[in-house]
Chimera marker file (.cmm) of the C-alpha trace (Angstrom):
<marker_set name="trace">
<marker id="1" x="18.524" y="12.187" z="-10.862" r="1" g="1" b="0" radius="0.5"/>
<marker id="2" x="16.573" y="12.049" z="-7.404" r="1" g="1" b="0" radius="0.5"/>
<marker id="3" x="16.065" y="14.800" z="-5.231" r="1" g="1" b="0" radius="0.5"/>
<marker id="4" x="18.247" y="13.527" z="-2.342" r="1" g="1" b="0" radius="0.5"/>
<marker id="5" x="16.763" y="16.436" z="-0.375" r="1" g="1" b="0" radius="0.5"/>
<marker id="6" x="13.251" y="15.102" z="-0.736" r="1" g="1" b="0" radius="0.5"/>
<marker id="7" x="13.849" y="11.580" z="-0.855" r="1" g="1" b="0" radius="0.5"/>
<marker id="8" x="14.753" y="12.536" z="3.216" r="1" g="1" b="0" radius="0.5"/>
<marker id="9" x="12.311" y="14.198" z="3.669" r="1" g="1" b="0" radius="0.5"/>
<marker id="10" x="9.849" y="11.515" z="2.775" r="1" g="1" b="0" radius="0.5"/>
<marker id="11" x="12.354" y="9.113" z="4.196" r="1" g="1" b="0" radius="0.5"/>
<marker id="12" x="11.965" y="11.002" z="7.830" r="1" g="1" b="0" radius="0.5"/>
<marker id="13" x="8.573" y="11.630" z="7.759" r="1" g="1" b="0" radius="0.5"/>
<marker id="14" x="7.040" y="8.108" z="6.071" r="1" g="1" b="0" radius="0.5"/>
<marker id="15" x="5.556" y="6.965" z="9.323" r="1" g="1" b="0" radius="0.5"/>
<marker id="16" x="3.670" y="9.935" z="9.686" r="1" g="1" b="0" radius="0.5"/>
<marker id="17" x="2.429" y="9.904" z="6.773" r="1" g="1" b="0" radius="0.5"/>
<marker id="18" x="1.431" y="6.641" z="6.535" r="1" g="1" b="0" radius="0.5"/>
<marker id="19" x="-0.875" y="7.418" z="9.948" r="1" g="1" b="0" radius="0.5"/>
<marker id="20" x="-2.267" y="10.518" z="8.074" r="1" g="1" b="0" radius="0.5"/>
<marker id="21" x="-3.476" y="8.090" z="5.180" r="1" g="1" b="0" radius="0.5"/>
<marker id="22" x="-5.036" y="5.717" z="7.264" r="1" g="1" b="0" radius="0.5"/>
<marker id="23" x="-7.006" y="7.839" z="9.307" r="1" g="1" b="0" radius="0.5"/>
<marker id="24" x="-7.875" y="10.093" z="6.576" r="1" g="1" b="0" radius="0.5"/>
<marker id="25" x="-9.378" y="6.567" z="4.670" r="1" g="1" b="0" radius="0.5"/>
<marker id="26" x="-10.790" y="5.246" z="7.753" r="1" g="1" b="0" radius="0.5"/>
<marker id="27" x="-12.802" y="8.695" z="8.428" r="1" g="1" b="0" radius="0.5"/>
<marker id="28" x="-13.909" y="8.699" z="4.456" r="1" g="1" b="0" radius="0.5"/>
<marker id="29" x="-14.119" y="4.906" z="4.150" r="1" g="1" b="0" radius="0.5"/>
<marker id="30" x="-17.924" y="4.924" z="3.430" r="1" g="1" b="0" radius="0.5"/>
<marker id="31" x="-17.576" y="7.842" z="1.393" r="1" g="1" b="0" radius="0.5"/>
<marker id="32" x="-15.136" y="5.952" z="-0.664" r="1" g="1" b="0" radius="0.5"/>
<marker id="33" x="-17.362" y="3.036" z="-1.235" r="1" g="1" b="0" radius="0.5"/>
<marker id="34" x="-20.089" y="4.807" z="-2.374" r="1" g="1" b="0" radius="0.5"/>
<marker id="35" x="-18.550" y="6.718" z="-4.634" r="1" g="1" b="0" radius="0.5"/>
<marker id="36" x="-17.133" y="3.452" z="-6.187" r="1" g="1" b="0" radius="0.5"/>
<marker id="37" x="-20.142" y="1.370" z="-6.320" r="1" g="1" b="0" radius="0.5"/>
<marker id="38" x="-22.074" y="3.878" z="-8.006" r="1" g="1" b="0" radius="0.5"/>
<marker id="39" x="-19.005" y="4.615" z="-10.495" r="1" g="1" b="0" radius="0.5"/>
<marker id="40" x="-19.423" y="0.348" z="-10.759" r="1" g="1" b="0" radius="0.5"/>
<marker id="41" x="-23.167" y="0.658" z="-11.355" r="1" g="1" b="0" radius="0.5"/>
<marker id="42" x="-22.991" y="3.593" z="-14.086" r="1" g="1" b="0" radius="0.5"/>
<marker id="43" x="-19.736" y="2.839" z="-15.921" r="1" g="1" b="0" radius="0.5"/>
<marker id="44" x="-19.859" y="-1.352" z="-15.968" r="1" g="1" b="0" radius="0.5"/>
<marker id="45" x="-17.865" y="-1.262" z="-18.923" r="1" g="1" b="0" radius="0.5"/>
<marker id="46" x="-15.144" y="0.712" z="-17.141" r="1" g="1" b="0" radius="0.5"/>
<marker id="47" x="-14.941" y="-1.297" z="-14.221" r="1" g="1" b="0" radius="0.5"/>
<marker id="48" x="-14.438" y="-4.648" z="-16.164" r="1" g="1" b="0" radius="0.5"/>
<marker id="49" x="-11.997" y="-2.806" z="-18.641" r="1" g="1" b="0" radius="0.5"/>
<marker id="50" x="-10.138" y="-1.800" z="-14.781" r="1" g="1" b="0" radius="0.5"/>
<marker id="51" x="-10.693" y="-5.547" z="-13.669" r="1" g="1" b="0" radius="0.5"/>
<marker id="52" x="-8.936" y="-6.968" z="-17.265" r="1" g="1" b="0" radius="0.5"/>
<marker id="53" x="-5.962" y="-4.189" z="-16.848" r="1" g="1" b="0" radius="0.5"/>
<marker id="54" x="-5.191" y="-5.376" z="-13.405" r="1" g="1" b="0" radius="0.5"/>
<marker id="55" x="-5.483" y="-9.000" z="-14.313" r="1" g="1" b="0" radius="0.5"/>
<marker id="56" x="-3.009" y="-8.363" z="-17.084" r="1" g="1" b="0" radius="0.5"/>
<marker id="57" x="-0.938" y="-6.067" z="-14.848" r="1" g="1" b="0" radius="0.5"/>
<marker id="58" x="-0.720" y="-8.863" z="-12.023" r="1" g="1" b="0" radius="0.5"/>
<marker id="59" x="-0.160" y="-11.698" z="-15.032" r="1" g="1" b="0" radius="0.5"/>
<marker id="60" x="2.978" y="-10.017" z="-15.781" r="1" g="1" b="0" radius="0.5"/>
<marker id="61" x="4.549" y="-8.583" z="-13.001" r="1" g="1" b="0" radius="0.5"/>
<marker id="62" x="3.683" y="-11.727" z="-11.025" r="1" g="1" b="0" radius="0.5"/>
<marker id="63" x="7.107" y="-12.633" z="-9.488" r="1" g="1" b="0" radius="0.5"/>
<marker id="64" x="8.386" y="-8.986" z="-8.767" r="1" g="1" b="0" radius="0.5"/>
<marker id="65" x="5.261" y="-8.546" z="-6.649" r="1" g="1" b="0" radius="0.5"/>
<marker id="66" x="5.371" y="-11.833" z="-4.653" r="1" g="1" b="0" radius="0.5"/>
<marker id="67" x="9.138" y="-10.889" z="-4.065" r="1" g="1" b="0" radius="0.5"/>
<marker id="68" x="8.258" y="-7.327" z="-2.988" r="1" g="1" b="0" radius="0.5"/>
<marker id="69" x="5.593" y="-9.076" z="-0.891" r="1" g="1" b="0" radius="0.5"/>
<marker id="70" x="7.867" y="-11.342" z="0.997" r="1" g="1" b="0" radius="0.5"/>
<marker id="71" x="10.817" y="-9.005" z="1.455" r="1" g="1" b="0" radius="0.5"/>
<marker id="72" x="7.785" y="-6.352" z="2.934" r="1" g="1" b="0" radius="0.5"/>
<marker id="73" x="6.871" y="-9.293" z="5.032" r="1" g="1" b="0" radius="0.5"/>
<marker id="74" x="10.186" y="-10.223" z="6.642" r="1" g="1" b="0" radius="0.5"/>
<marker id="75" x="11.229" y="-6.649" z="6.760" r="1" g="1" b="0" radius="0.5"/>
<marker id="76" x="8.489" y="-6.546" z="9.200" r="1" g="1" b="0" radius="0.5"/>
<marker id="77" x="8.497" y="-9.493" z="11.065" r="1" g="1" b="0" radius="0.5"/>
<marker id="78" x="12.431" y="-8.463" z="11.621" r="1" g="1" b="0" radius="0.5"/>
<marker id="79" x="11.458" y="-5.007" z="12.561" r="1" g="1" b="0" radius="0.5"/>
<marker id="80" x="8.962" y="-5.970" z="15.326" r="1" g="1" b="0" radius="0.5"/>
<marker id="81" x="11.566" y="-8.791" z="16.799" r="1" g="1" b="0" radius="0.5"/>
<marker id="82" x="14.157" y="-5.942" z="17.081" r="1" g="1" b="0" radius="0.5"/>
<marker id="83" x="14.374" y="-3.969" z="20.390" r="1" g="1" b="0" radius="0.5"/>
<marker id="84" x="12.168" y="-7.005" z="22.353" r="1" g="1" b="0" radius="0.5"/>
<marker id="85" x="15.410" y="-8.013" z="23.813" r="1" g="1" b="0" radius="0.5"/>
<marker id="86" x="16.328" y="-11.763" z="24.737" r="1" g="1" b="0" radius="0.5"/>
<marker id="87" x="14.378" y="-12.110" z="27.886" r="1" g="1" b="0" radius="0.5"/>
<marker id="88" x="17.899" y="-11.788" z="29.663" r="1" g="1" b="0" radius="0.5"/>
<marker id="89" x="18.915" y="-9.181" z="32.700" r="1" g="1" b="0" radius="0.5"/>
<link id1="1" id2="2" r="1" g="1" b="0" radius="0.2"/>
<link id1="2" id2="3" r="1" g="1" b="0" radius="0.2"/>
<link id1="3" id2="4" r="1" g="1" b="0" radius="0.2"/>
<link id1="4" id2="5" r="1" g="1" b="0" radius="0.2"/>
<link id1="5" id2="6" r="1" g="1" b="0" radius="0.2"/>
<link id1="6" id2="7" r="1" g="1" b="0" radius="0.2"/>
<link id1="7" id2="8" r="1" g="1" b="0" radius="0.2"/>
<link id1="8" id2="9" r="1" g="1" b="0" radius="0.2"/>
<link id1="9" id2="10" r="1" g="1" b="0" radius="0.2"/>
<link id1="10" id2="11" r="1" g="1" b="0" radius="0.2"/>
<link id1="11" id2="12" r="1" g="1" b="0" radius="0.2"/>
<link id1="12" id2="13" r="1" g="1" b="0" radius="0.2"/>
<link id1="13" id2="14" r="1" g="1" b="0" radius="0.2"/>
<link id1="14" id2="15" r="1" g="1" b="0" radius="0.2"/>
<link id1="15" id2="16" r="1" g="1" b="0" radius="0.2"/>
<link id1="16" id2="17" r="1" g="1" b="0" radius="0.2"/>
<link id1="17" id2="18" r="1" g="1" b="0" radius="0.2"/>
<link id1="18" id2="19" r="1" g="1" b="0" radius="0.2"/>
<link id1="19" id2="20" r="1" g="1" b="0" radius="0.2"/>
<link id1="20" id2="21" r="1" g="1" b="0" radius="0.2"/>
<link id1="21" id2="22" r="1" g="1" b="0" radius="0.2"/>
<link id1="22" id2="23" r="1" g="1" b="0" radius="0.2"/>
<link id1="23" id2="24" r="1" g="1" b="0" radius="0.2"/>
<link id1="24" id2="25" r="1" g="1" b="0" radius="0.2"/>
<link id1="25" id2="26" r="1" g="1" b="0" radius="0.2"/>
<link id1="26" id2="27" r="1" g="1" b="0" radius="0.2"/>
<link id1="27" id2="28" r="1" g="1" b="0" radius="0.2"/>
<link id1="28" id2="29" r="1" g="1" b="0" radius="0.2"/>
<link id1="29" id2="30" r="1" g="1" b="0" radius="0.2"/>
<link id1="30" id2="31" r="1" g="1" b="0" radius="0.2"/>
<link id1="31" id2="32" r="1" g="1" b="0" radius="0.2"/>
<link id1="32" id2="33" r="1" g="1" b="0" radius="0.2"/>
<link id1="33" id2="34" r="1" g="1" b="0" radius="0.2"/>
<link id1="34" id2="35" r="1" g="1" b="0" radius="0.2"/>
<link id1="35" id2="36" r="1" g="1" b="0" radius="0.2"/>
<link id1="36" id2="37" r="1" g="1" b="0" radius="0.2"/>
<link id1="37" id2="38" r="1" g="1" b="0" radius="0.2"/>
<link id1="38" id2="39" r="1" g="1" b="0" radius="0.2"/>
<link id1="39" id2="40" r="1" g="1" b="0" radius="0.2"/>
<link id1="40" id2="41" r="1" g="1" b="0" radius="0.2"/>
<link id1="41" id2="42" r="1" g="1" b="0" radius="0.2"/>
<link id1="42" id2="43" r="1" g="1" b="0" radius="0.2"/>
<link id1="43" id2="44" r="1" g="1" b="0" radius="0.2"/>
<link id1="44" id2="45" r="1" g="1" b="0" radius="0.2"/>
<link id1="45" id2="46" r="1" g="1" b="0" radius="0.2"/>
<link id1="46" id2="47" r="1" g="1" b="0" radius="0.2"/>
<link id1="47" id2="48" r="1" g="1" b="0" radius="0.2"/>
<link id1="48" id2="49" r="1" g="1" b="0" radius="0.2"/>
<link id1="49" id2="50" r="1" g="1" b="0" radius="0.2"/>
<link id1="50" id2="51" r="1" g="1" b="0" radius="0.2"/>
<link id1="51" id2="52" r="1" g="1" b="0" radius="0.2"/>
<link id1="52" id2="53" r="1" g="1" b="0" radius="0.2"/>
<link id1="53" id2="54" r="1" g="1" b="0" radius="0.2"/>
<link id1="54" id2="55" r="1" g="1" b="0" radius="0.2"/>
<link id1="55" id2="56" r="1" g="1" b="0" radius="0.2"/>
<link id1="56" id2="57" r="1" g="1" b="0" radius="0.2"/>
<link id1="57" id2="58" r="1" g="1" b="0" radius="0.2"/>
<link id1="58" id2="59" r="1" g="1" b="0" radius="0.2"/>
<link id1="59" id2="60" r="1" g="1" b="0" radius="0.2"/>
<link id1="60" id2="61" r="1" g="1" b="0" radius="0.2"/>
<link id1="61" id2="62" r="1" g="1" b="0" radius="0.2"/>
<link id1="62" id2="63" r="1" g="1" b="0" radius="0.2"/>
<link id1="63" id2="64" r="1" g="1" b="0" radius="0.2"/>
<link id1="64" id2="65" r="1" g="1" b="0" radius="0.2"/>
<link id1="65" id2="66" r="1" g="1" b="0" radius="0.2"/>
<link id1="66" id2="67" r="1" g="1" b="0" radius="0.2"/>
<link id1="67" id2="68" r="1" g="1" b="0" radius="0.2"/>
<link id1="68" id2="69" r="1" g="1" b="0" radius="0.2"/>
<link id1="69" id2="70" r="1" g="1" b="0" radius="0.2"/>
<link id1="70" id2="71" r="1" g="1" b="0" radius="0.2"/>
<link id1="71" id2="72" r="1" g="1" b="0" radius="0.2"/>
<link id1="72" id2="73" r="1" g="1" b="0" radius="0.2"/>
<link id1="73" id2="74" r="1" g="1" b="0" radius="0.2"/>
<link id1="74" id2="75" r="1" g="1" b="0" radius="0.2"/>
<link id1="75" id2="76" r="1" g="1" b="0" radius="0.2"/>
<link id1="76" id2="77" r="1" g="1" b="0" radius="0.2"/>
<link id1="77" id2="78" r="1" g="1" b="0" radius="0.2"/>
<link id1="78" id2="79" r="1" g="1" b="0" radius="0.2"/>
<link id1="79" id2="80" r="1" g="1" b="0" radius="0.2"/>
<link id1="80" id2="81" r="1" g="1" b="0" radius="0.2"/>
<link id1="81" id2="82" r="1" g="1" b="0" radius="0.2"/>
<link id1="82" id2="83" r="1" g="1" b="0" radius="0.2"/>
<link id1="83" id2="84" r="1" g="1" b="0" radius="0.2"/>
<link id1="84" id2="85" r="1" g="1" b="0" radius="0.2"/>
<link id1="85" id2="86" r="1" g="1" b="0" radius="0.2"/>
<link id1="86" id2="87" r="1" g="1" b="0" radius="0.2"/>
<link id1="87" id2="88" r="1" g="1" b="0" radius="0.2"/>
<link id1="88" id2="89" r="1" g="1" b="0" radius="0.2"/>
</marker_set>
């Protein structure tokens, strides 16, 4: 059973986190990148196994991720339209 406690918390604070996570990745983006093109260059075999698992991953869960892409997609084309008003005073 969910932590209805927690799932608030996250609930309240989501947009703050969210800025947290991109400006922690922006600040460490080269760092990132490095770290994964060497990983890349010294452990090929793991980064096509990674490449094969997502291909599979993406293979089967095809549908559920287009539909979580377009309901992410309208949620936020709705969200911006809301509080521009109707251009009426």
């Amino acid at each position: 059973m969910p932590n209805a406690k927690k799932q608030e918390y996250y609930r309240k604070n989501k947009e703050a986190r969210v800025q947290y996570q991109r400006a922690y990745y922006e600040k460490n983006k080269h760092i990132i990148v490095r770290k994964r093109e060497v990983r890349d260059f010294l452990e090929p075999e793991e980064r096509e196994a990674m490449r094969e698992y997502n291909k599979r991953y993406y293979a089967a869960n095809k549908e559920r991720i287009k539909e979580q892409r377009k309901q992410k997609r309208e949620s936020t084309i709705h969200s911006r339209s809301v509080g521009k008003g109707d251009g009426v005073s």
